[in-house]
N, C-alpha and C positions, 0 to 999 in steps of 0.2 A: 584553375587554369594556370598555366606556366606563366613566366614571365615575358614569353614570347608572343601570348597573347594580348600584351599590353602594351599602349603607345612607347612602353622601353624595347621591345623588342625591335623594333624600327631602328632605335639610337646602339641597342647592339651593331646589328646589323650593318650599320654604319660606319660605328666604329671600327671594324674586323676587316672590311672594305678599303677605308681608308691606311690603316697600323700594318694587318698580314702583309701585306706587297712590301714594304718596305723592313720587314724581320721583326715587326716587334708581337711579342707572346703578350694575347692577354688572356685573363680570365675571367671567367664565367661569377655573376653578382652572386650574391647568399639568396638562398629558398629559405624561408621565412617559417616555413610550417613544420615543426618537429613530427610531426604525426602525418605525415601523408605522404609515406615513401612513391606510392603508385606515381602522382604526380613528378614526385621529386627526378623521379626513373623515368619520368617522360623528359622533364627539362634539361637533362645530363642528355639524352640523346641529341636535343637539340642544342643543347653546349656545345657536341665533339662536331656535328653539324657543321656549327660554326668556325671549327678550326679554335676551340678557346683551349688553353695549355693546361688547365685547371678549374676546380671550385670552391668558394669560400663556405664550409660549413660551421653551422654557428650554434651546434649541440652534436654532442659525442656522437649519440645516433643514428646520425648522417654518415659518417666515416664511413663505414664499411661499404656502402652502397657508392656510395661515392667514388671510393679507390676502385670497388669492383669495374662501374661505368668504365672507368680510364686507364682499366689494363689492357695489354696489347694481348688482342690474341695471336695465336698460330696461324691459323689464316690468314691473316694479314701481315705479320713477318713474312710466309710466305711472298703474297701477291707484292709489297713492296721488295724485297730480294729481286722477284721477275722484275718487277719495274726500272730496277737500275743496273739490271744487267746488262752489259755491253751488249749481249749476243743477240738477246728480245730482239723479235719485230717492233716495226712500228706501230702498231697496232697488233693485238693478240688476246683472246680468252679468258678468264679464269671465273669457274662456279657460273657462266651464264651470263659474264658482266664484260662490256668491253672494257678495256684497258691500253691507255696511251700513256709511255713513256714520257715525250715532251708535253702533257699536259697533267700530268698525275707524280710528277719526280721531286715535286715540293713534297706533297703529299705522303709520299713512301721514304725519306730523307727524314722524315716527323716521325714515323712511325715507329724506324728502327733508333734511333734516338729515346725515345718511349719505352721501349722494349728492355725488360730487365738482363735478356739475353744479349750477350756480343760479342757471339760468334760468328758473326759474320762480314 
């Protein structure tokens, strides 16, 4: 099970609640099990989930899966580009999903931030 299955993931939760709204980055606890990336690939999703900046890994092993989870894709440079673009509606499209500017502009601000590109 992740760590979100467990009375911490509550105290996550709360924590990210209470910090994100006022700017502060945190991150995501250490996965404890060297050997069980499937898991570990679930918890990172529910890391970025949470809006966590990062993760603590605590064997080599980890890394790679790790930085994988927390690269920006294309897609998502995309979608946040449209989101801060003056021109956007207020509401508009992309792949199937709605998307709102003033409610997704923290969100797309992070992304390109994250993004090893900056070009834009």
């Amino acid at each position: 099970m992740t760590i979100y299955d467990t009375p911490i993931g509550d105290v996550i939760s709360s924590l990210v609640r209470v910090f994100k709204p006022k700017g502060f980055q945190l991150t995501a606890p250490v996965f404890e099990y060297f050997d069980d990336e499937h898991t570990l690939a679930q918890e990172l999703r529910r890391d970025l989930a949470h809006g966590l900046c990062g993760k603590t890994a605590i064997h080599p092993c980890q890394i790679d899966i790790i930085e994988r989870s927390y690269r920006v894709s294309e897609e998502d440079v995309f979608v946040a580009r449209k989101m801060l673009d003056q021109k956007s509606a207020g509401v508009f499209k992309v792949n199937g999903a709605m998307c709102e500017p003033a409610t997704h502009s923290s969100w797309a601000v992070e992304i390109l931030a994250r993004s090893p590109r900056k070009d834009f």
